[in-house]
C-alpha positions in Angstrom: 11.8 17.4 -5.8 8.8 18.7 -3.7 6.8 15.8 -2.2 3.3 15.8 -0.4 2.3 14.2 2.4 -1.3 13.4 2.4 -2.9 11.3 5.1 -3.2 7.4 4.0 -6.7 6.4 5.3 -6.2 3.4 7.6 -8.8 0.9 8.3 -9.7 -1.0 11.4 -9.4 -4.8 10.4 -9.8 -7.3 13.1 -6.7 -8.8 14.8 -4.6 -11.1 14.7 -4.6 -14.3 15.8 -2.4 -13.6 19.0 -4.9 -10.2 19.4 -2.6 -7.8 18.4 -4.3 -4.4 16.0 -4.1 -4.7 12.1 -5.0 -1.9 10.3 -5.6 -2.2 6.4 -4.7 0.5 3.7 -4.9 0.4 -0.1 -2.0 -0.6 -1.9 -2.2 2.6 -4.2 -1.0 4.8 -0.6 2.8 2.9 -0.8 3.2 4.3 -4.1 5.1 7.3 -5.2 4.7 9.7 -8.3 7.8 7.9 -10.2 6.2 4.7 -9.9 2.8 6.0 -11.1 4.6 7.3 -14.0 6.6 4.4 -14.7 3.7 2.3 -15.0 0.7 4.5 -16.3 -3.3 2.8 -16.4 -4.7 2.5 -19.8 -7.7 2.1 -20.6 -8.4 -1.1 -23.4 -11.4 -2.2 -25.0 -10.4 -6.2 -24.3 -11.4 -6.7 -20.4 -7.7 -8.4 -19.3 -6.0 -7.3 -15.7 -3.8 -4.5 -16.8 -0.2 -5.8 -15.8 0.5 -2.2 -15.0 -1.9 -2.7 -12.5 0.0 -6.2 -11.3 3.5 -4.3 -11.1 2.4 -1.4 -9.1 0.9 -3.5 -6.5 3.9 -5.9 -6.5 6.6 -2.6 -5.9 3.9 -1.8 -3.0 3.9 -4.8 -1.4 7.9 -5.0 -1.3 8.1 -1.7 0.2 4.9 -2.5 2.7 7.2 -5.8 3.4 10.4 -3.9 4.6 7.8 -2.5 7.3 6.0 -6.1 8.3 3.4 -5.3 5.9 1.4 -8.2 3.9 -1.0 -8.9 1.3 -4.4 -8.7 2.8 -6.6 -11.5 1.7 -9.8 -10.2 2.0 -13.5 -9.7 -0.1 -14.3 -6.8 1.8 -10.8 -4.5 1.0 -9.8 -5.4 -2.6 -5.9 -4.2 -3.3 -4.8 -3.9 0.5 -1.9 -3.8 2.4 -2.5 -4.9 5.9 0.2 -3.6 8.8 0.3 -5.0 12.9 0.6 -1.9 14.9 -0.2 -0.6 18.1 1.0 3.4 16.7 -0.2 3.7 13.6 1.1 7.5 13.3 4.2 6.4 13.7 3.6 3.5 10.8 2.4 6.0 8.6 5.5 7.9 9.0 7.8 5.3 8.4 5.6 5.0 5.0 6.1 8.6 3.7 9.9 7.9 4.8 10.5 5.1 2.6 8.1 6.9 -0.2 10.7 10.1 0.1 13.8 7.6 -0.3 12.0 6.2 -3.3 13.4 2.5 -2.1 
């Protein structure tokens, strides 16, 4: 199996509350093509949350949690994943790891 590596777009949050960086990303970049496939997006004429929608974002934030990840709580950054880290090359890294061993 032949995987990509594209570049998850971090964003500068503001710290924490001991002033240590946080940097936000969306959920959607913790997610690999078997879990996109596993739960596909349909469209439906009824508006109601697409549980689809629900599960993908709760298999992102159990992998984003095995790397000190949480759920950002946030108006501004809808979906996202928010990490503490003074490398965040080296977070990003430890992402596509864990999206390679598919855990």
């Amino acid at each position: 199996m032949t995987t990509t590596q594209t570049k998850i777009e971090f964003t500068r949050v503001n710290n924490d509350v001991n002033g240590n960086p946080r940097y936000a990303c969306h959920f959607t970049d913790l997610l690999n093509e078997q879990d996109k496939a596993d739960y596909p997006l349909r469209l439906s004429p009824v508006f109601k949350v697409n549980d689809n929608i629900n599960a993908r974002y709760a298999i992102a934030l159990r992998r984003a949690r095995i790397l000190g990840g949480k759920r950002f709580h946030n108006k501004q950054y809808g979906g996202g994943i928010v990490f503490q880290s003074y490398n965040i090359q080296a977070t990003e890294a430890r992402i596509h790891e864990l999206l390679e061993t598919g855990s």
